[in-house]
DRENDO-1510 file (C-alpha; in Angstrom, 1 decimal, always signed):
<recs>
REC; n; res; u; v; w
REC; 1; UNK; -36.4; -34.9; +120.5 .
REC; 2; UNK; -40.2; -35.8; +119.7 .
REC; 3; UNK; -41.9; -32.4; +120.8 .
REC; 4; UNK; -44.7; -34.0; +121.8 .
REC; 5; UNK; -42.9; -35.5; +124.7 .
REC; 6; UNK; -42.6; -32.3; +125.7 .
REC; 7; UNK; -46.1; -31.7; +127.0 .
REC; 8; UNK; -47.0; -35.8; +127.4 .
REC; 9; UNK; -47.4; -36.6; +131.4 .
REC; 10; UNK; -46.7; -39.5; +133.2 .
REC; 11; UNK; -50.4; -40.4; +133.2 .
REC; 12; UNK; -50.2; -40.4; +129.3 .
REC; 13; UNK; -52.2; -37.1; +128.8 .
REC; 14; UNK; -51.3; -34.6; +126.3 .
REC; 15; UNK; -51.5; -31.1; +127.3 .
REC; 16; UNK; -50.4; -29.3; +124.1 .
REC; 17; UNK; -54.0; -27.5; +123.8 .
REC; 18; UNK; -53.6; -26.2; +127.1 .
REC; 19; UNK; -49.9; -25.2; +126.3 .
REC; 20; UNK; -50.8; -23.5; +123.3 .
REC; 21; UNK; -54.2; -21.6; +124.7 .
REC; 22; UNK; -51.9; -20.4; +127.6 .
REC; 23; UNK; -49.2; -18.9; +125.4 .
REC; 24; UNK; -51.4; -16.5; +124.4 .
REC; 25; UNK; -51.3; -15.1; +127.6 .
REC; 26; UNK; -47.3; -14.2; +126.5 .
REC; 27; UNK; -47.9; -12.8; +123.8 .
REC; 28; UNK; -50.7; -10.3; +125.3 .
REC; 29; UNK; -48.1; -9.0; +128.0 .
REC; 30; UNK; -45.4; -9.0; +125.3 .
REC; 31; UNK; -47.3; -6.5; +123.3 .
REC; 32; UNK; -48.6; -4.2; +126.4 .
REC; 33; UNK; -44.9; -4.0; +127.6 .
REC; 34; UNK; -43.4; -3.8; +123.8 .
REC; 35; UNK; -45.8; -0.5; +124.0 .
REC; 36; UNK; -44.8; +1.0; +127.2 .
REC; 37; UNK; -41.6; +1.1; +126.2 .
REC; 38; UNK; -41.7; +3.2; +123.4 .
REC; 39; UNK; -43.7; +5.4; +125.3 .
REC; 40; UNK; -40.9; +7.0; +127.2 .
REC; 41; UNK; -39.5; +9.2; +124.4 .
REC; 42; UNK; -43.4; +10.2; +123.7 .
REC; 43; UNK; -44.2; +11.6; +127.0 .
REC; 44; UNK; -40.4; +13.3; +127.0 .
REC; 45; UNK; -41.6; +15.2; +124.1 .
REC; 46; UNK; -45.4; +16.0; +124.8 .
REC; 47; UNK; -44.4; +17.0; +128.6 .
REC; 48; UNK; -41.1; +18.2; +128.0 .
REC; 49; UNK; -39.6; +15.7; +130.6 .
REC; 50; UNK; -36.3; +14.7; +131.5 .
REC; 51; UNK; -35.3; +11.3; +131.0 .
REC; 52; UNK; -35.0; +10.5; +134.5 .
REC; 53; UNK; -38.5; +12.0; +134.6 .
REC; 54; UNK; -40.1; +9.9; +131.9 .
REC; 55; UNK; -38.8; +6.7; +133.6 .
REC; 56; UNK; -42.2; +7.5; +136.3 .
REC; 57; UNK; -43.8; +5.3; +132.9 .
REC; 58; UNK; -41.8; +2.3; +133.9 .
REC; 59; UNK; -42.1; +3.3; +137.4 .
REC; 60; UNK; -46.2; +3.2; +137.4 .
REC; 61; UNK; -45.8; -0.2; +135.1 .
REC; 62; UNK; -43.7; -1.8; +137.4 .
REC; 63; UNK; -45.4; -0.5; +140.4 .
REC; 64; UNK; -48.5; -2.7; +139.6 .
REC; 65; UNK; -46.5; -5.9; +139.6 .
REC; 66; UNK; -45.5; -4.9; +143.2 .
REC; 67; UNK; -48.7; -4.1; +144.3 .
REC; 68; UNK; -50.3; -7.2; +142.5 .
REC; 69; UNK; -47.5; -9.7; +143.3 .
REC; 70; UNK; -48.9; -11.8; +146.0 .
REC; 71; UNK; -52.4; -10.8; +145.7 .
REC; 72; UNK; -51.7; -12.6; +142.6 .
REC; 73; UNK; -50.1; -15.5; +144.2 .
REC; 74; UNK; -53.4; -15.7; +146.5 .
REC; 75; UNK; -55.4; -15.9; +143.8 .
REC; 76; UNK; -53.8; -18.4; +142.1 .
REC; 77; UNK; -54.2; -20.6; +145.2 .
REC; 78; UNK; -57.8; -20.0; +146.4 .
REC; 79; UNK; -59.0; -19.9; +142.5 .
REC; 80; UNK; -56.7; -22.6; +141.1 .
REC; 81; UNK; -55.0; -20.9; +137.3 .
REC; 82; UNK; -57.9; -20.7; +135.6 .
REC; 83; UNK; -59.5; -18.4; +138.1 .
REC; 84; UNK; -56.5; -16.9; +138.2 .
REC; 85; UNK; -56.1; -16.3; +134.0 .
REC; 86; UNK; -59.2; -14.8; +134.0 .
REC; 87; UNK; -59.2; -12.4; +137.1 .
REC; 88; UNK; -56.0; -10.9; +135.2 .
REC; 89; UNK; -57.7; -10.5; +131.7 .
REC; 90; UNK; -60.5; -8.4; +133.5 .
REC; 91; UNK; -57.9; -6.6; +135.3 .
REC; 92; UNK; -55.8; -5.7; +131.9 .
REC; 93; UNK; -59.4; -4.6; +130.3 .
REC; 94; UNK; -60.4; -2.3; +132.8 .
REC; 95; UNK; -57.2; -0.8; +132.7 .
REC; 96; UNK; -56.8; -0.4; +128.9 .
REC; 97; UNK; -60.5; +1.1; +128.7 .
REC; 98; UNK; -59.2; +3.3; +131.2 .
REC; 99; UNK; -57.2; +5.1; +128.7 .
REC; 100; UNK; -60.4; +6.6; +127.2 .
REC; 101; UNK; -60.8; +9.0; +130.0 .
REC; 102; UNK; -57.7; +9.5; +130.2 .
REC; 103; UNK; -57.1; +10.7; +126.9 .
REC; 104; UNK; -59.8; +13.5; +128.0 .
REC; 105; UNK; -58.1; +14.1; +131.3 .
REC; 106; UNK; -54.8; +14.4; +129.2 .
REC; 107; UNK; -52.5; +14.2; +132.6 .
REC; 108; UNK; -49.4; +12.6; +133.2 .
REC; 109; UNK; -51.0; +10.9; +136.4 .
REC; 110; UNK; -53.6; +9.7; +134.5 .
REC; 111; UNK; -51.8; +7.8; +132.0 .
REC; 112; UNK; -49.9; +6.5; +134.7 .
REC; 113; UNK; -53.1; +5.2; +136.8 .
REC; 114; UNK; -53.8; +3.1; +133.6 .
REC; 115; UNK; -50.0; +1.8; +133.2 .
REC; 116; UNK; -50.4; +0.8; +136.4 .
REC; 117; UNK; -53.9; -1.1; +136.2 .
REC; 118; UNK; -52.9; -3.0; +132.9 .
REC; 119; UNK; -49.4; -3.8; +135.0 .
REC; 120; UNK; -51.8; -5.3; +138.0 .
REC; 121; UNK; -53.5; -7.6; +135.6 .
REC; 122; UNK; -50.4; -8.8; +133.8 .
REC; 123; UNK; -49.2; -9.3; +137.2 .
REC; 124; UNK; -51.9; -11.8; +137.6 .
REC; 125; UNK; -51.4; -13.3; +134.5 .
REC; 126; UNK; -47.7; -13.7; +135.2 .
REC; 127; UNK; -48.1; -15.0; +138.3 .
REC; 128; UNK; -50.0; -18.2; +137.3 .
REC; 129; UNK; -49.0; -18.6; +133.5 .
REC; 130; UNK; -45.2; -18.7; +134.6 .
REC; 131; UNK; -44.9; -21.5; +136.5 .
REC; 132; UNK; -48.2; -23.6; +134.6 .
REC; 133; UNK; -46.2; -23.8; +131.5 .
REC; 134; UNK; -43.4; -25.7; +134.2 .
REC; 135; UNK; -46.2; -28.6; +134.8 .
REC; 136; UNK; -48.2; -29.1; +131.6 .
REC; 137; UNK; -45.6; -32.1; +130.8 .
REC; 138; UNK; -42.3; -34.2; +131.9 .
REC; 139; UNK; -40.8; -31.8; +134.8 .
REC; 140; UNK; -37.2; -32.3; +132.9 .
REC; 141; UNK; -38.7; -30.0; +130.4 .
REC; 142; UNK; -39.7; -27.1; +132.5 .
REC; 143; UNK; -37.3; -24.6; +131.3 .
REC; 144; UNK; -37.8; -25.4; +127.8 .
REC; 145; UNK; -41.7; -25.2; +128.0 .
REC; 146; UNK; -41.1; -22.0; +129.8 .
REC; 147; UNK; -38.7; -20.5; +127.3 .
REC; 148; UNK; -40.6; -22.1; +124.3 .
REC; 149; UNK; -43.6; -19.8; +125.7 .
REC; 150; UNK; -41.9; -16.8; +125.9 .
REC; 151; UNK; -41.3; -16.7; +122.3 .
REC; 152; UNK; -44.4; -15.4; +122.0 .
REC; 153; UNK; -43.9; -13.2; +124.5 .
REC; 154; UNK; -41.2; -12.1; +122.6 .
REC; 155; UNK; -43.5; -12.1; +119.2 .
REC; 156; UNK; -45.7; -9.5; +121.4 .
REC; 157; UNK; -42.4; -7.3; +122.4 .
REC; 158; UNK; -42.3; -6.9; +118.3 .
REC; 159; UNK; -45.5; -6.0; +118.0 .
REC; 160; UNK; -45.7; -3.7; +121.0 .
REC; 161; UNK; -43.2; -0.9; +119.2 .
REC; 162; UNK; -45.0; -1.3; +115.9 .
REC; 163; UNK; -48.4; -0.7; +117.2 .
REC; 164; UNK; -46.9; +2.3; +120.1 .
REC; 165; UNK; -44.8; +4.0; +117.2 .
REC; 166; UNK; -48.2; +4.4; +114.8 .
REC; 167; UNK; -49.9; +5.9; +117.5 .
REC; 168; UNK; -47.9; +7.5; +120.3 .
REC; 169; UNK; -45.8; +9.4; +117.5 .
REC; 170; UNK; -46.8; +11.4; +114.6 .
REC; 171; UNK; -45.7; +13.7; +111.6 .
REC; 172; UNK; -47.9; +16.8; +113.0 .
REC; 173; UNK; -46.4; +16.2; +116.3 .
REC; 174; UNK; -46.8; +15.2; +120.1 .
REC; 175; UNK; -49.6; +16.9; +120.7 .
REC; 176; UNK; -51.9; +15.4; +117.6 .
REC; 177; UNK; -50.3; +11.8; +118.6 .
REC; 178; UNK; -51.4; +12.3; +122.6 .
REC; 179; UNK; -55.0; +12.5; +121.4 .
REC; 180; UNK; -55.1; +9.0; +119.7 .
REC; 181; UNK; -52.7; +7.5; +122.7 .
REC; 182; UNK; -56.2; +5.2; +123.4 .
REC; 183; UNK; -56.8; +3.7; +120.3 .
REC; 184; UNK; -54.6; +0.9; +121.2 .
REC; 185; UNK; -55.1; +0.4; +124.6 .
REC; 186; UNK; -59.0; +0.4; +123.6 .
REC; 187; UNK; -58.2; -2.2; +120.9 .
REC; 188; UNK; -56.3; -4.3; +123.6 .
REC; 189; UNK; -59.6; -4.4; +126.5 .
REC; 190; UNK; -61.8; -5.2; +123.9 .
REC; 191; UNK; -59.2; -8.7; +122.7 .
REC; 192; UNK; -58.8; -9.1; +126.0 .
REC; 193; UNK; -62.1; -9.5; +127.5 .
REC; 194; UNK; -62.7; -12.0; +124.5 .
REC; 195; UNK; -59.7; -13.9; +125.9 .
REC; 196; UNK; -61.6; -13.9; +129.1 .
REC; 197; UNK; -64.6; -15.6; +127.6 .
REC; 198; UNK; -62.2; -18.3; +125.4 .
REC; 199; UNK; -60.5; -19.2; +129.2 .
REC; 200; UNK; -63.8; -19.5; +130.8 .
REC; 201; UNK; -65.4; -22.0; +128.5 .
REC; 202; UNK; -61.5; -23.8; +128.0 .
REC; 203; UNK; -60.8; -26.9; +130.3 .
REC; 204; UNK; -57.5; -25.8; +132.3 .
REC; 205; UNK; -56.7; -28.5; +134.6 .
REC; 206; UNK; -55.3; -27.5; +138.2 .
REC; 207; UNK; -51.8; -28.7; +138.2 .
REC; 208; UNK; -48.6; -28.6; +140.3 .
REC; 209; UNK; -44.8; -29.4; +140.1 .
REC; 210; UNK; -43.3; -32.0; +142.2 .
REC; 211; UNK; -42.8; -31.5; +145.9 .
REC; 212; UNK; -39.1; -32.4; +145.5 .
REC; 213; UNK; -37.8; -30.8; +148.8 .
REC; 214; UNK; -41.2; -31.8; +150.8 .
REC; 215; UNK; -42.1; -28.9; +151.8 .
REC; 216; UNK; -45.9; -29.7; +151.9 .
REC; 217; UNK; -45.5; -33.0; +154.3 .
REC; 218; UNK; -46.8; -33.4; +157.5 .
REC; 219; UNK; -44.8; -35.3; +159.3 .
REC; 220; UNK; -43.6; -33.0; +161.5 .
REC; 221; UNK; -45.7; -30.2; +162.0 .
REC; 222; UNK; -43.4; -28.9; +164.3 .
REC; 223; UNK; -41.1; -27.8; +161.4 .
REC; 224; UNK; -42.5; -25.0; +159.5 .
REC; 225; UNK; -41.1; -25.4; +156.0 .
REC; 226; UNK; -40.4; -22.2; +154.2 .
REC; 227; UNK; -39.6; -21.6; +150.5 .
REC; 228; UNK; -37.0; -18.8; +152.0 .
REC; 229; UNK; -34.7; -21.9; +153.5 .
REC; 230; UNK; -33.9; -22.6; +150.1 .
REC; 231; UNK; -31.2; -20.4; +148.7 .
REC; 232; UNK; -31.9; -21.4; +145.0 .
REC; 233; UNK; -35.3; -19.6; +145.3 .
REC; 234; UNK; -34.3; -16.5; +147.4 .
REC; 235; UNK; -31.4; -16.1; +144.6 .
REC; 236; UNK; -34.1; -16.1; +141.6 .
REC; 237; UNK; -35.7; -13.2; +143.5 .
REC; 238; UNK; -32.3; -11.0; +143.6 .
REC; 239; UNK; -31.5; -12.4; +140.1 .
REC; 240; UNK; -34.9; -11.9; +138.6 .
REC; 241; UNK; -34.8; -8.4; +140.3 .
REC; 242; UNK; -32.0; -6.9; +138.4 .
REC; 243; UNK; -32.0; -9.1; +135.1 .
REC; 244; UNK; -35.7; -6.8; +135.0 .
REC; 245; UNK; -34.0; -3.8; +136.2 .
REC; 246; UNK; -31.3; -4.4; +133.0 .
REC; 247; UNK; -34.2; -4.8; +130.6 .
REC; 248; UNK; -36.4; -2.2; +131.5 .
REC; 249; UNK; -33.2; +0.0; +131.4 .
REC; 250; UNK; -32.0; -0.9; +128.2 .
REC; 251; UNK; -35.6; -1.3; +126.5 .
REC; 252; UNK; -36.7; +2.0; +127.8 .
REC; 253; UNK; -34.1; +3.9; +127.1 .
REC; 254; UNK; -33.6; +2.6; +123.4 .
REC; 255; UNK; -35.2; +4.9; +121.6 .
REC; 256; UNK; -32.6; +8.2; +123.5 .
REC; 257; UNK; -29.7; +5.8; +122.5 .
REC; 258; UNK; -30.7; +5.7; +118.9 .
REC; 259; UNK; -31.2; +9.7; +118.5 .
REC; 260; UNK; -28.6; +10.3; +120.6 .
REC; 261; UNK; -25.3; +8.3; +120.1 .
REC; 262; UNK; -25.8; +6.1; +116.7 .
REC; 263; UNK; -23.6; +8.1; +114.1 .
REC; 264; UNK; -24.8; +9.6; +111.1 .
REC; 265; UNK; -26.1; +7.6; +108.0 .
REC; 266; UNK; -25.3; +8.4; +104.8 .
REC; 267; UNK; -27.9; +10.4; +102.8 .
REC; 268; UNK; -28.7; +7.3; +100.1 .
REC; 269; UNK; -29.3; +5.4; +103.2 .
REC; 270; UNK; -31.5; +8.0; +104.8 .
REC; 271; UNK; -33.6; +8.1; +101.4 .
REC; 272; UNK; -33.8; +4.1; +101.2 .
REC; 273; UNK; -37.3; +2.2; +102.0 .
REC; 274; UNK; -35.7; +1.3; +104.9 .
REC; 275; UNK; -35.2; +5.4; +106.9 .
REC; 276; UNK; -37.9; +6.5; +104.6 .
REC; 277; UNK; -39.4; +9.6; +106.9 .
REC; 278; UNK; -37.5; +7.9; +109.8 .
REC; 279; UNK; -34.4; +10.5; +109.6 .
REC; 280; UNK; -34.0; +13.7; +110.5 .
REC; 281; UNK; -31.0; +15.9; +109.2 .
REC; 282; UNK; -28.8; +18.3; +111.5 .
REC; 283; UNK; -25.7; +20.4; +110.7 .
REC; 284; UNK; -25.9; +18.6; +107.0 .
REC; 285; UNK; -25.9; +15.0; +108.5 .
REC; 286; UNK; -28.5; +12.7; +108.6 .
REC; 287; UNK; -29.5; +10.9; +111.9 .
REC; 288; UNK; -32.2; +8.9; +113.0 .
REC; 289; UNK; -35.7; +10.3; +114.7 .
REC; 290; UNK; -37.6; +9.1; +117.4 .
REC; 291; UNK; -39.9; +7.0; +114.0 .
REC; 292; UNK; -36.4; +5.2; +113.0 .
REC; 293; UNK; -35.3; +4.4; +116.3 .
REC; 294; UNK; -38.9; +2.6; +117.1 .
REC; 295; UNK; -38.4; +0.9; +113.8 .
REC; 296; UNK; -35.1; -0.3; +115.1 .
REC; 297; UNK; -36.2; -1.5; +118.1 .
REC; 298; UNK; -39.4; -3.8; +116.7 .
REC; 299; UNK; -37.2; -4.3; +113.4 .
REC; 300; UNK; -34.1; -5.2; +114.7 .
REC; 301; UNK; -33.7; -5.4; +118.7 .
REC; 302; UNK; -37.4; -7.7; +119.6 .
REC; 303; UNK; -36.8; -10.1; +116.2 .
REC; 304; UNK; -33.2; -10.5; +118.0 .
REC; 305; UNK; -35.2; -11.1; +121.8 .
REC; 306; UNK; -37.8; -13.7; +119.8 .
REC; 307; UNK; -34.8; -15.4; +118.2 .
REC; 308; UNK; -32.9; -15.5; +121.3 .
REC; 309; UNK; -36.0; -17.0; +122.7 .
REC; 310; UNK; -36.6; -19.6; +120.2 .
REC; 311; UNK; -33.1; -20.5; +119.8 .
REC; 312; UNK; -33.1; -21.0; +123.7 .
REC; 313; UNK; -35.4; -23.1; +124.4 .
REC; 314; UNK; -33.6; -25.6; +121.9 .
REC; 315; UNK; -30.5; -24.9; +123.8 .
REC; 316; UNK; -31.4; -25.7; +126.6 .
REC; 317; UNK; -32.5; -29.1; +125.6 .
REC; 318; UNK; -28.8; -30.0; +124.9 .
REC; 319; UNK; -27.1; -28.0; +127.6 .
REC; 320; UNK; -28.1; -27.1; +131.1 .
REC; 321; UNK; -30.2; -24.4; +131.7 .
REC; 322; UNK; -28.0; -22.8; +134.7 .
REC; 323; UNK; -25.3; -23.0; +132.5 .
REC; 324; UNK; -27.0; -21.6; +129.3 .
REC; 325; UNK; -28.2; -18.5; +132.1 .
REC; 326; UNK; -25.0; -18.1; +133.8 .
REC; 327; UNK; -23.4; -17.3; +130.0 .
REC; 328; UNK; -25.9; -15.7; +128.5 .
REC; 329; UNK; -25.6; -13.1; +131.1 .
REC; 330; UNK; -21.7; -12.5; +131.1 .
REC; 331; UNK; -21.9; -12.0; +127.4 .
REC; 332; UNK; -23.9; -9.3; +128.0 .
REC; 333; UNK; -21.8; -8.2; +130.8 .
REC; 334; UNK; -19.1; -7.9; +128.0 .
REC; 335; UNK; -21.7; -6.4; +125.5 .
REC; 336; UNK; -22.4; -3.3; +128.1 .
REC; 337; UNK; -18.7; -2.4; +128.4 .
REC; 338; UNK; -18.6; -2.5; +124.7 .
REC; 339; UNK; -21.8; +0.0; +124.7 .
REC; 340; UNK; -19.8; +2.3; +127.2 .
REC; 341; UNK; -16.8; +2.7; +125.6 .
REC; 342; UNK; -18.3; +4.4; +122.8 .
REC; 343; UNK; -16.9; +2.4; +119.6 .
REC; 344; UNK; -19.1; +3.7; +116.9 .
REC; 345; UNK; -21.1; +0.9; +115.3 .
REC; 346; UNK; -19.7; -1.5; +117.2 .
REC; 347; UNK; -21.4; -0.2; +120.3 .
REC; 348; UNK; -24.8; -0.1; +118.2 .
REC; 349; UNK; -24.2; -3.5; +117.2 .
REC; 350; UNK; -23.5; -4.4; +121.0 .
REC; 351; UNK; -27.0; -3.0; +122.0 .
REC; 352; UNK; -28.7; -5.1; +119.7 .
REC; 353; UNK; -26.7; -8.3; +120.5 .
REC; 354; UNK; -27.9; -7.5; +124.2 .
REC; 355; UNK; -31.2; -8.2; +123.1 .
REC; 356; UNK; -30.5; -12.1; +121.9 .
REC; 357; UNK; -28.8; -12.8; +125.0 .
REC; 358; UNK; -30.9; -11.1; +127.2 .
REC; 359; UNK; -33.8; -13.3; +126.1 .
REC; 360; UNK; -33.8; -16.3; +128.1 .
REC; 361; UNK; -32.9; -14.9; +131.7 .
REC; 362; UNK; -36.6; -14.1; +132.5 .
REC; 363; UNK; -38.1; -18.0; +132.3 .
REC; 364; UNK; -35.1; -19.3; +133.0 .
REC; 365; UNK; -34.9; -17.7; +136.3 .
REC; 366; UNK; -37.9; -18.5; +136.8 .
REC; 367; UNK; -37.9; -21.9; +136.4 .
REC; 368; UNK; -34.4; -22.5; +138.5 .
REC; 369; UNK; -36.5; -20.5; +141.1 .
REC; 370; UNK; -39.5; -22.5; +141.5 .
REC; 371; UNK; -37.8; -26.1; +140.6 .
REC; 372; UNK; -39.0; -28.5; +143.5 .
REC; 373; UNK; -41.4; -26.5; +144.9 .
REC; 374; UNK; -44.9; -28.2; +144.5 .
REC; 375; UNK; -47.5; -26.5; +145.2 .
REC; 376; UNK; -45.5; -24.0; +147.1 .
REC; 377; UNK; -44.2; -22.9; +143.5 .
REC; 378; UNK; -47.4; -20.5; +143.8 .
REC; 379; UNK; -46.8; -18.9; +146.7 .
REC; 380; UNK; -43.2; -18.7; +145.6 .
REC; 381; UNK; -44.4; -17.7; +141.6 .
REC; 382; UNK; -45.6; -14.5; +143.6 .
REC; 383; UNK; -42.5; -13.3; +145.0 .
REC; 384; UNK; -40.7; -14.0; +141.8 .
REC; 385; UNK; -43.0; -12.0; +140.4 .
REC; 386; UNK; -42.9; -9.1; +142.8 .
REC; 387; UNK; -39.3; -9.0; +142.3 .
REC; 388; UNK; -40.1; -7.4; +138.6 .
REC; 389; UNK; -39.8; -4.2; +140.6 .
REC; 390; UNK; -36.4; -4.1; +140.4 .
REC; 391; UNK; -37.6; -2.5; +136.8 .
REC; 392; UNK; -39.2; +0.3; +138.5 .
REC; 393; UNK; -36.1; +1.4; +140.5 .
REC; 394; UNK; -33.1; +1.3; +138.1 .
REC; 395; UNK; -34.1; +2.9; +135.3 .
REC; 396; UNK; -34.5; +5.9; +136.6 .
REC; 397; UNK; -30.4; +5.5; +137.9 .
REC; 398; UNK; -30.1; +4.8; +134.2 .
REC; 399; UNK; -31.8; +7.2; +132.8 .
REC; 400; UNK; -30.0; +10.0; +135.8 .
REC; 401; UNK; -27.0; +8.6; +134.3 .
REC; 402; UNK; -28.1; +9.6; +130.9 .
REC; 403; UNK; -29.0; +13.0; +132.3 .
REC; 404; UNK; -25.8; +14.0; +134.1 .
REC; 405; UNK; -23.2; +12.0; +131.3 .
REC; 406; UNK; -25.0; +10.5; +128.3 .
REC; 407; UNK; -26.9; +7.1; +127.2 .
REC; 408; UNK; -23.9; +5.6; +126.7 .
REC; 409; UNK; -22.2; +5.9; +130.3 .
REC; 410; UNK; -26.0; +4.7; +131.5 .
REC; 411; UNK; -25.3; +1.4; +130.5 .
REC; 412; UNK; -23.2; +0.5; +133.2 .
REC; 413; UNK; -26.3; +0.3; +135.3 .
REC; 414; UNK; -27.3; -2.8; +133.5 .
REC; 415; UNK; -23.6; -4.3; +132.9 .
REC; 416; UNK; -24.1; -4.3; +136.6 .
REC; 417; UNK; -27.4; -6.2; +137.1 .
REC; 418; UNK; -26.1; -8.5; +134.1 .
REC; 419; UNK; -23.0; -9.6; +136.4 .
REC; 420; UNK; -25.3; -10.8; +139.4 .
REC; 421; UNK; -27.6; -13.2; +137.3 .
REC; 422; UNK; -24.1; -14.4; +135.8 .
REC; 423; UNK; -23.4; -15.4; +139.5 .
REC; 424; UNK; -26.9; -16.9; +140.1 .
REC; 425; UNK; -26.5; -19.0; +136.8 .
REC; 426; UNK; -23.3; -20.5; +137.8 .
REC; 427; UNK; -23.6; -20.7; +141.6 .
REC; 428; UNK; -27.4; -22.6; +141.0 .
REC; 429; UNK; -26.4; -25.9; +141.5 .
REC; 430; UNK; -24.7; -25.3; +144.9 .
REC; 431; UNK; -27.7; -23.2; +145.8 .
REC; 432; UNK; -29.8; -25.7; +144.9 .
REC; 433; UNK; -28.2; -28.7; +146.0 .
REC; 434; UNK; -29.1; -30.3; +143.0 .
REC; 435; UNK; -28.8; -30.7; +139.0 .
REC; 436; UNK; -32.4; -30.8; +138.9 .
REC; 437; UNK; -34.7; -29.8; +135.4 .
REC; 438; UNK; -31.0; -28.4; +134.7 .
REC; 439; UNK; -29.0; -32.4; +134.7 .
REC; 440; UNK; -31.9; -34.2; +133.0 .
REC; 441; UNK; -32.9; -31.6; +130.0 .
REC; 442; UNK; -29.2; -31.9; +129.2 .
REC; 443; UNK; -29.7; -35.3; +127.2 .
REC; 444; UNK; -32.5; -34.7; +125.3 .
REC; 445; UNK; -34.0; -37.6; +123.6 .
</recs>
């Protein structure tokens, strides 16, 4: 398939520019959420937390996409998506300059507040770049827009541990790496409110999906049409709630894992290029630290998430989308048992392998979700949105479960969540009462 077909409209325009400036939006959140979670295992050590207590950092970040949700989605309707874009980018800025004071202030609730803000302005930017990426071409290449998008998202998640890990941890210690915890979120406000200025000047055309149910007709007023009648959409919210909750668990909680129930490496390993000051040595083995296992995760896990991405969205240009979703998802039902059962290596292979598979559930659910919507898909981009707080509740079962047993047993919090989105991929056509983007990006071209 031509790629350029990909973002050609009816009307012969080519919005590949747009595509492209709007991406960036994906990779920003990538790389503020690639940093969150690798600050877990930071605060656990600085405050001496539990990790059921250090999940309040996912709690606060998810917490602003609640709060922010529909706001968002009444934003992107009064002030079309470029109003929108650019709201959010102000919103992440204020919240990364935020972390200034609260360096000084040096409080949990604090950093929090600014997790929180940063969440609100992703929220935003969410909200509207989600479902825009669906319209800026042929609608039979929604999903594959979408997913070929969140690659860069998934290029931010590797940059996000890279970036946390030189600052949030450090060789003399959590207490010299808590007073250079801004740096990055400093570095971040400042790109950002460039970003804000590029999308200001930019020519981002107001666009919509299809109205493929007609929900916005007016032919009989007397029927108020409701994006809750369709059962497609109201599944992407339960789906899109605990596919988050399973990969803030498992993202989150990475870096415990990794110290806590990888075996031992052998000592020539431990002094290779690879562990070099990334080990630590107990009872005469060696092991890896809280530095190794953030090199794992933005090494390893997020290239696996950005291939699993990229490899995807070409999927999905052969095979139907609910299909490629409803698969994707039991495989990782399979790879979460495997985690739980404690088999060595083979579970630390499993918990990587989670990571390609788990890539394509977020835009994909998304885009079943929204399919038909027209300019509803807003309002309904919103509540999609909102349901990200399933990410905000669940780890903290997970990381209870981590507590009370060990990380390994916490996994079957996620195996969980993983089995329901299995169920919305397979059961989409029924609930949608159509093939939809799924039937005609089968063929490719």
């Amino acid at each position: 398939m031509n790629l350029t077909k990909m973002f050609k409209a009816e009307n012969g325009k080519n919005y590949f520019f747009t595509f492209a400036l709007v991406s960036t939006l994906f990779l920003l959140w990538g790389t503020c959420n690639g940093m969150i979670d690798v600050m877990d295992k930071h605060f656990q050590d600085y405050l001496h937390l539990t990790k059921s207590q250090s999940a309040w950092v996912q709690f606060a970040h998810y917490l602003g996409y609640l709060l922010m949700a529909l706001p968002a989605s009444w934003l992107a309707r009064k002030l079309g998506y470029k109003g929108g874009i650019i709201s959010g980018l102000l919103l992440v800025s204020l919240g990364g300059f935020w972390f200034i004071p609260a360096t000084s202030i040096s409080s949990f609730w604090a950093f929090l507040l600014g997790v929180c803000l940063i969440a609100m302005g992703l929220t935003i930017l969410e909200t509207v770049a989600n479902p825009y990426t669906t319209v800026l071409g042929p609608k039979q290449y929604a999903a594959t827009r979408i997913n070929f998008a969140q690659s860069f998202n998934g290029i931010g998640w590797i940059f996000g541990p890279i970036i946390g890990g030189a600052f949030f941890y450090s060789s003399e210690g959590a207490e010299a790496a808590q007073k250079q915890l801004y740096i990055p979120y400093m570095i971040v406000a400042i790109i950002v409110l460039v970003m804000a200025i590029i999308f200001y000047f930019a020519n981002v055309p107001d666009l919509n999906t299809e109205d493929e149910y007609h929900l916005n007709e007016e032919k009989d007023k007397t029927v108020k049409r409701s994006i809750w009648t369709h059962p497609h959409f109201t599944g992407a919210v339960f789906a899109q709630f605990v596919y988050v909750a399973a990969q803030a668990g498992i993202f989150s909680f990475f870096i415990n894992y990794m110290i806590e129930e990888i075996p031992s490496i052998s000592q020539g390993f431990a002094n290779s290029w690879f562990f070099n000051d990334r080990t630590i040595l107990k009872e005469g083995n060696y092991f890896v630290n809280e530095k190794g296992a953030t090199f794992l995760l933005g090494t390893i896990g997020f290239p696996l998430f950005l291939l699993g991405r990229a490899t995807g969205a070409a999927i999905m240009r052969k095979l139907k989308a609910h299909h490629v979703l409803g698969t994707y998802a039991l495989l990782n039902v399979f790879l979460c048992a495997v985690v739980v059962f404690k088999l060595g290596w083979i579970s630390v292979t499993a918990v990587f392998l989670s990571f390609l598979f788990m890539s394509i559930m977020f835009p994909t659910i998304f885009a079943l979700g929204i399919y038909g919507l027209g300019v509803q898909a807003k309002k309904a981009s919103g509540f999609i949105v909102m349901a990200i707080i399933g990410g905000a509740i669940m780890p903290k079962l997970m990381g209870h479960l981590g507590d009370v047993y060990n990380m390994s047993v916490g996994f079957i919090m996620p195996m969980i969540c993983f089995a329901f989105v299995s169920l919305y991929g397979y059961f989409w056509p029924k609930l949608s009462k159509a093939e939809g983007i799924a039937e005609v990006s089968t063929k490719g071209h």
